[in-house]
N, C-alpha and C positions, 0 to 999 in steps of 0.2 A: 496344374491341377490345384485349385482352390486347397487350403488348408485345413478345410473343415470336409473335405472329401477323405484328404491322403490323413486325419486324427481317427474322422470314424473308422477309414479302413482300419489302419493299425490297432484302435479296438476290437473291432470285428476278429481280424485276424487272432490277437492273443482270446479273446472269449472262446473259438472258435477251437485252439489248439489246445486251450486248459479244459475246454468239454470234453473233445475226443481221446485228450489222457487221462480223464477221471472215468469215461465211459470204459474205456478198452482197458483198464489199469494198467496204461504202457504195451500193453502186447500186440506188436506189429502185427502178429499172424490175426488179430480183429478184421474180419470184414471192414469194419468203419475208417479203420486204422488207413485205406489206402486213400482215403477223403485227405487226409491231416498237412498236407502239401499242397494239392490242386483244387481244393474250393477255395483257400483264401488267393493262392495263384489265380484262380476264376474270375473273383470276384474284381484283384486288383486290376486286370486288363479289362475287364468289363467296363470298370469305372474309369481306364485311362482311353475306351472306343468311345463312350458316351461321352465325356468332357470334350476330345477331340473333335465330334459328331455335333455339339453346341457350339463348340468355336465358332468350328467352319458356320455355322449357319447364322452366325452374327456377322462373320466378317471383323476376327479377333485374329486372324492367322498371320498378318506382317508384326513383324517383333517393332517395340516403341524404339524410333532412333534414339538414342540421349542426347544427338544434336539438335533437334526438332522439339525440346522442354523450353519454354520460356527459360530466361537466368534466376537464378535464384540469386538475390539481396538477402546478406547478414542479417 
């Protein structure tokens, strides 16, 4: 997953966990309160089907040999 997928998630996520503790003021028993685990879980499997879903349709899915790089010169 690109770097710039797995930074926003992790924004995402903490935005996401600092709303729904300032909404519910910590208190599990908040309806919203049962989001605060499975929408950021949501979102990160969403974005590791979709990443995997562009692979496959580039033809991105064989891993780079390191024996198959040119040599690199000092």
């Amino acid at each position: 997953m690109p770097d710039r997928w797995r930074r926003a998630l992790i924004v995402f996520t903490l935005v996401w966990m600092t709303f729904v503790t300032a909404v519910t003021g910590a208190d599990p028993a908040h309806p919203l309160f049962d989001g605060f685990f499975l929408v950021p879980l949501a979102a990160w499997i969403l974005a590791l089907l979709v990443h995997s879903l562009r692979s496959r349709g580039r033809g991105d899915r064989d891993p780079v040999n390191p024996d198959s790089r040119p040599p690199r010169h000092p």
